[in-house]
C-alpha positions in Angstrom: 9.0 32.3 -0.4 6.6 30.4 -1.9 3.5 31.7 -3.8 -0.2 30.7 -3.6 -1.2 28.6 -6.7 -4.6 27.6 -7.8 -6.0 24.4 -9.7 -9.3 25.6 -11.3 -11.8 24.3 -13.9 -11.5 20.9 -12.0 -14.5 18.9 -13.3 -14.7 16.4 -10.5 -12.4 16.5 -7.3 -12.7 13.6 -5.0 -11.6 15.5 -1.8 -12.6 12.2 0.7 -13.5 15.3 3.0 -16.6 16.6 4.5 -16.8 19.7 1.9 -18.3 17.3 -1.2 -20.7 14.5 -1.4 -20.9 11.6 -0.8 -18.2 8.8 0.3 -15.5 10.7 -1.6 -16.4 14.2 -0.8 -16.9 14.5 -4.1 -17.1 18.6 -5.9 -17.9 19.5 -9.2 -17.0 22.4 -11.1 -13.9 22.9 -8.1 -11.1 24.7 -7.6 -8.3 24.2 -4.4 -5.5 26.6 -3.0 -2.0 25.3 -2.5 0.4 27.2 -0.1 4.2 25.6 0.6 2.6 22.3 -0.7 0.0 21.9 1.4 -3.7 22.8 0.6 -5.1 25.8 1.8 -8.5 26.1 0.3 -10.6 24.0 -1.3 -14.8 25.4 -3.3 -15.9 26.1 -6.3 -14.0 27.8 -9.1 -16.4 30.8 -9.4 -15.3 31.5 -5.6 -11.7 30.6 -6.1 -9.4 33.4 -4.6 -7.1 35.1 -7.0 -3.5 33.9 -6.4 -0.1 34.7 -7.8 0.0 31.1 -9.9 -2.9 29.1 -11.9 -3.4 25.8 -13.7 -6.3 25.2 -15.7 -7.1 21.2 -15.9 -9.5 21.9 -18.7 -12.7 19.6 -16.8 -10.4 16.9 -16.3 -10.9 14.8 -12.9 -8.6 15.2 -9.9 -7.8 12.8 -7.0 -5.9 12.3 -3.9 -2.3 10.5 -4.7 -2.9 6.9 -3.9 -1.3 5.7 -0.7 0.5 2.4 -1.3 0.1 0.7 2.0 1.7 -2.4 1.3 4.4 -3.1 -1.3 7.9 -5.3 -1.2 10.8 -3.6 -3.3 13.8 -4.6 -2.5 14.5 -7.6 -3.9 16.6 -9.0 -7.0 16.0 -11.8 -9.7 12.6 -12.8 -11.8 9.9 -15.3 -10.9 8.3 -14.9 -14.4 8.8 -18.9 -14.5 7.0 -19.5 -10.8 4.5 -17.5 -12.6 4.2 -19.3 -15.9 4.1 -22.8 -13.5 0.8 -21.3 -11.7 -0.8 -20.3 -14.8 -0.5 -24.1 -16.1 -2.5 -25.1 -12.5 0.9 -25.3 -10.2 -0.8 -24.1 -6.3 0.7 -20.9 -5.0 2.7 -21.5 -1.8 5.0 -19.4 0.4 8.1 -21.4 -0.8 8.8 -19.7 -3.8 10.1 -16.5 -1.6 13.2 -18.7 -1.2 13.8 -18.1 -4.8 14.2 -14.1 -4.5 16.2 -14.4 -1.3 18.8 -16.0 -3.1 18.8 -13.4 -5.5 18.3 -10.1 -3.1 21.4 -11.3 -0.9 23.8 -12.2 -4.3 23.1 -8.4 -5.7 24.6 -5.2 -4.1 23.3 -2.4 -2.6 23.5 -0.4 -5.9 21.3 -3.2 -7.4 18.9 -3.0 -5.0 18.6 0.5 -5.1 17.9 0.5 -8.8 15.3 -1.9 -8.5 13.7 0.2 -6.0 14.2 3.7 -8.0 12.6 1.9 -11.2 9.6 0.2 -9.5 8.8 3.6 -7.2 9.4 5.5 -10.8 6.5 3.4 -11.9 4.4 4.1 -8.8 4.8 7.8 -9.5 3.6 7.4 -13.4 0.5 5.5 -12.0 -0.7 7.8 -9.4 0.8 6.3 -6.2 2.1 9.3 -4.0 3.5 8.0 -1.0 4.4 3.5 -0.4 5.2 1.5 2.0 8.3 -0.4 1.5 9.2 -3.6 3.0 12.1 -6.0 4.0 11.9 -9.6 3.7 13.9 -11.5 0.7 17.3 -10.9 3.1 16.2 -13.0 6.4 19.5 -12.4 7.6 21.2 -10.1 9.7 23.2 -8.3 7.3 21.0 -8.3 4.4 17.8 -7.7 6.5 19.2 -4.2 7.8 20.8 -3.6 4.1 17.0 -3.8 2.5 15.3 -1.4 5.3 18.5 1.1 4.7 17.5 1.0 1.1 14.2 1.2 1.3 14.6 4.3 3.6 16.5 5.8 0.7 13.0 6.2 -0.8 9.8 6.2 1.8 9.6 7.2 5.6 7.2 4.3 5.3 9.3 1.7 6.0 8.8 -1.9 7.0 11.0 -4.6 8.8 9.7 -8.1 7.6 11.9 -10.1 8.4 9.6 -12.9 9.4 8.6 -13.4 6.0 9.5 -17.2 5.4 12.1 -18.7 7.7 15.6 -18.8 6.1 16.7 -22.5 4.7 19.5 -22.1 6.9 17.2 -21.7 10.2 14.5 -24.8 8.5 14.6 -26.9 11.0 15.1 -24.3 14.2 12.9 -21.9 13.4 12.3 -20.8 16.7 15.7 -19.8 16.4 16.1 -17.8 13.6 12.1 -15.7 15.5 15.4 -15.4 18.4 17.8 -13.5 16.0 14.6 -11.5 15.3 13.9 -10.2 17.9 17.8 -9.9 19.4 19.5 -8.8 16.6 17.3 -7.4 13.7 14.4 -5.3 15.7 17.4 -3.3 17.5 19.6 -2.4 14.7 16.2 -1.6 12.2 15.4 1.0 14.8 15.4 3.9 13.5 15.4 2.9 9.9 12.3 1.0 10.5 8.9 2.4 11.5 6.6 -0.5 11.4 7.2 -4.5 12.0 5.6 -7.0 9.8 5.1 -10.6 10.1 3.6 -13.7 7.4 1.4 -15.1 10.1 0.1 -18.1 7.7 0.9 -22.0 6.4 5.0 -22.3 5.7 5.7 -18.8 7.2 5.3 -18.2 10.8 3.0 -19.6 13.6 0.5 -17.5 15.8 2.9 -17.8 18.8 5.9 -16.8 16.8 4.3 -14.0 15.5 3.0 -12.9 19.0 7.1 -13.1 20.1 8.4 -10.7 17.3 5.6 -8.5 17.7 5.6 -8.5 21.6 9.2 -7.2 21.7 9.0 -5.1 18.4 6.5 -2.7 20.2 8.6 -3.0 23.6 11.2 -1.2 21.1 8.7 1.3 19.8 7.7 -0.1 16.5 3.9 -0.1 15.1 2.8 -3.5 13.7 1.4 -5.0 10.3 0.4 -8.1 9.9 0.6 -11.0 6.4 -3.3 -12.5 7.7 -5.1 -15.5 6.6 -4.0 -15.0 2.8 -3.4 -19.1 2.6 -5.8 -20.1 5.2 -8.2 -19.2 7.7 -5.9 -19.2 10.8 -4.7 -17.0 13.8 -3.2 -13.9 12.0 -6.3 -11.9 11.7 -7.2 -12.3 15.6 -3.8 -11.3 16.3 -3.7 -8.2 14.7 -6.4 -6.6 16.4 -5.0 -8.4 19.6 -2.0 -6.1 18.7 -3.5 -3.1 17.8 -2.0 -3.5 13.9 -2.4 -0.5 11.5 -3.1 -3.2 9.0 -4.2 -6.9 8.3 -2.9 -7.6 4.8 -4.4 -10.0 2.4 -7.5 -11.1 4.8 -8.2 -13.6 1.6 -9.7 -16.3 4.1 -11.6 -15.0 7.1 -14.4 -16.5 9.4 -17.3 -14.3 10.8 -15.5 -14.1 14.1 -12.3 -12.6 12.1 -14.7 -10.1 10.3 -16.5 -8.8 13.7 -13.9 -8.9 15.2 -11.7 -6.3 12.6 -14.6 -4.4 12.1 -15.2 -3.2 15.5 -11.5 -2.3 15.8 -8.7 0.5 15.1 -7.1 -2.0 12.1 -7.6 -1.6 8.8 -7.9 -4.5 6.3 -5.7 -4.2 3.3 -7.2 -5.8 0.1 -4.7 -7.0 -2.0 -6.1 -7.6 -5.9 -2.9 -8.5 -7.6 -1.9 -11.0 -5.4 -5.5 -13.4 -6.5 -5.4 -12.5 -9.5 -1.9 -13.4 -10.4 -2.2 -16.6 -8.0 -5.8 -17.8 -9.1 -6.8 -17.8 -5.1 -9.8 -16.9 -4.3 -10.8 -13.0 -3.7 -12.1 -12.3 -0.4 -15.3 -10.7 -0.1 -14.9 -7.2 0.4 -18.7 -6.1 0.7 -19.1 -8.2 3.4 -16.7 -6.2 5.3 -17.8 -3.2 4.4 -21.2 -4.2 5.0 -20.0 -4.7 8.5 -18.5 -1.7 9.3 -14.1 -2.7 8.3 -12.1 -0.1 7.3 -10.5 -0.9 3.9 -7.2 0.0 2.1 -6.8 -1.3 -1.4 -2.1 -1.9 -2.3 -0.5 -3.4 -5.0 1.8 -5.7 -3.3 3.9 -5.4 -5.9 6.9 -7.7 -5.5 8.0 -10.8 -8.1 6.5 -13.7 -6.7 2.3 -12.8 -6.2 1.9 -9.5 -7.3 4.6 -7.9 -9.9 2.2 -4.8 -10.8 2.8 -1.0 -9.7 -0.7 0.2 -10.9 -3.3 1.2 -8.5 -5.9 1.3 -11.1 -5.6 -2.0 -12.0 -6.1 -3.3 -8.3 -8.7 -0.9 -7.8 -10.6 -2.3 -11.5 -10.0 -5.6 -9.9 -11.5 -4.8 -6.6 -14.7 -3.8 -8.1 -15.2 -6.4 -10.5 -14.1 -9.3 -8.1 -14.2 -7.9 -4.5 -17.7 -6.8 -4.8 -16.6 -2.8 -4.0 -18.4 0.4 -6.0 -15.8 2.4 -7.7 -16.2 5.0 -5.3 -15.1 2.4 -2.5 -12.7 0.9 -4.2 -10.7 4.7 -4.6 -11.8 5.7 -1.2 -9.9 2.3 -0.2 -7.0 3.3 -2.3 -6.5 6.7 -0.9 -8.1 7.5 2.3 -8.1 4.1 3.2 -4.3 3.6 2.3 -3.4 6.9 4.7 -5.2 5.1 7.4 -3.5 1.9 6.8 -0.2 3.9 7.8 -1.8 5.9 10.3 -1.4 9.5 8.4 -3.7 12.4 8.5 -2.1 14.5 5.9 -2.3 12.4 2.9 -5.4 11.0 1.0 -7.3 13.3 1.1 -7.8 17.1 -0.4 -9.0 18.8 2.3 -7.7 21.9 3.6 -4.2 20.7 5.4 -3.7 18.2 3.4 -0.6 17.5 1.7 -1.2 18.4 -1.9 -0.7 15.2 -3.5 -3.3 14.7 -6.3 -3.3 13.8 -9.8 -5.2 14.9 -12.7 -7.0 12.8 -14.6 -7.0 12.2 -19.0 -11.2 11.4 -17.5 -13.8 13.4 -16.6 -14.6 11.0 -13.7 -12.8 8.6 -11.2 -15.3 5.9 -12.1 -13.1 5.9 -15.5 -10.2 3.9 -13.1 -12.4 1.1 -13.6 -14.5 1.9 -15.9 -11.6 1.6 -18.4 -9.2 -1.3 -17.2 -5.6 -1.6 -18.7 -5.8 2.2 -19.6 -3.4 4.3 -18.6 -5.5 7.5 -17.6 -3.1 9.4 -15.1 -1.8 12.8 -17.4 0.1 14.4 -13.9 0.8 13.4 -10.6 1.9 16.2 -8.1 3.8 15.9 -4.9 3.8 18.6 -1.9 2.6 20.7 -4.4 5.2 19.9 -7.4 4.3 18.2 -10.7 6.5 15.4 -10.8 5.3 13.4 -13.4 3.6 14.5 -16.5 2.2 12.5 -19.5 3.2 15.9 -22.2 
């Protein structure tokens, strides 16, 4: 039996809830109840409840664990060169994925795992409560259904992309290889698999193709995500609202039409900082789509090709200075926004309910996330209730 413990002398809680102010729900001088890991009351210290257990933060600043909405893994080998090459003015392209899918099918399962458990072990240490873990550097039967299995090992969250590049092996049929999709791989990843992705852009896969995998993934039961307009303004965007996606990733080049048309639906955009700033692309315009009413999730994308970071903070630093969000956007986008990228009620936010996933803060505010850039700020992070990670 489990026993009700308090968090008191919280200085700021950002509850995204109804109970505080503003955008973030925001309470000062707070306190909040958690009961068999969930939270059962949330006010102000002076009317906190007596309970059996108690933690003092001291004024320190708590938040909802960031939800990692979009992240790849599982995958084997170093791109650091690829990287070095673009910093010296070589143009990002989707090609270079090639590079870990040589790699990710060469290494075993225990390697993979490892990779995963150090990279979701860095996560934790930064904040990130829950991810999203996704296929996509096996393209092949064996290797595709290997990398969900994995992933599994770590998230519910899981994601079958195996339409991430087409395999070199399928280069000049690659109608062929969407076929093995959609016969072979959506079947056996049921199960494993919750959602279906597809890299609907230049040198990945085509409006038409992605309409295929994602026509029989939901015949099968799978929700949708969708790789949109990150090299070019093109169909991918359209298409996920066509398809009622949790989530257009990237969004990097969008047209008004795209824009209205996200805005006034049930898909959230997922702004991806790490992925333009280690690529020099341009950042897409994230006031404008606030401005018009998008819903917004902020992910690392951390993988070895665009995006090899596990910090939250520094996307969400990167978001404000260069996607035009407040901070108090930018960490609504990271937690409330992430939760609705996945389509979950219980995490992102500290309302009563909620699964008590916060951290606490070496800050007195959340502004300090980007406030202070490069420093690591995150002294706990707690999971259903548990402190899993301290900085003592």
């Amino acid at each position: 039996m489990s026993s009700a413990h308090l968090v008191t002398n919280i200085g700021s809680l950002v509850t995204n809830s109804d109970i505080g102010d503003g955008l973030l729900g925001e309470l000062h001088d707070a306190a909040f109840v958690m009961e068999n890991g969930f939270v059962s009351w949330v006010g102000s210290a002076s009317k906190a409840p007596d309970c059996d257990v108690m933690t003092d933060v001291g004024g320190a600043a708590i938040l909802p664990g960031f939800v990692d909405s979009h992240a790849h893994l599982v995958f084997a080998g170093d791109r650091a060169p690829e990287f070095e090459a673009r910093m010296t003015g070589e143009k990002y392209t989707a090609g270079g994925i090639r590079t870990t899918v040589a790699a990710t099918r060469a290494a075993s399962d225990d390697d993979l795992r490892s990779n995963v458990r150090r990279l979701s072990a860095e996560m934790l240490r930064s904040g990130i409560t829950t991810f999203e873990c996704k296929s996509g550097y096996g393209l092949s039967i064996v290797d595709e259904l290997r990398s969900v299995s994995v992933a599994r090992e770590f998230t519910n969250e899981v994601t079958l992309l195996a339409a991430h590049v087409v395999p070199a092996e399928f280069q000049d049929k690659p109608d062929a290889y969407v076929d093995v999709i959609m016969s072979d791989m959506l079947p056996k990843a049921k199960g494993i698999a919750r959602w279906v992705d597809v890299f609907c852009d230049d040198g990945a896969f085509t409006g038409e193709q992605t309409r295929r995998v994602f026509t029989a993934a939901k015949a099968l039961g799978f929700e949708v995500r969708v790789h949109a307009n990150q090299l070019r303004a093109g169909e991918g965007a359209a298409i996920a609202v066509e398809f009622d996606a949790a989530s257009a990733d990237h969004c990097t080049h969008l047209t008004e039409d795209d824009i209205s048309r996200l805005s006034a639906s049930n898909t959230v955009v997922t702004l991806l900082p790490g992925a333009e700033f280690s690529t020099r692309s341009p950042y897409p315009n994230g006031r404008a789509l606030i401005n018009r009413g998008g819903k917004l999730a902020i992910a690392t994308d951390c993988n070895p090709g665009s995006s090899y970071t596990t910090s939250m903070s520094f996307a969400i630093a990167v978001a404000v200075r260069d996607m035009k969000l407040t901070p108090a956007e930018a960490v609504h986008a990271a937690t409330a926004g992430g939760a609705r990228a996945l389509r979950r009620i219980d995490i992102g936010h500290l309302g009563v309910g909620a699964q008590a996933d916060f951290m606490i803060l070496d800050a007195p505010s959340y502004v300090h996330l980007s406030y202070r850039p490069g420093v690591d700020l995150i002294s706990s992070v707690w999971q259903v209730g548990t402190e899993r990670y301290s900085k003592k």
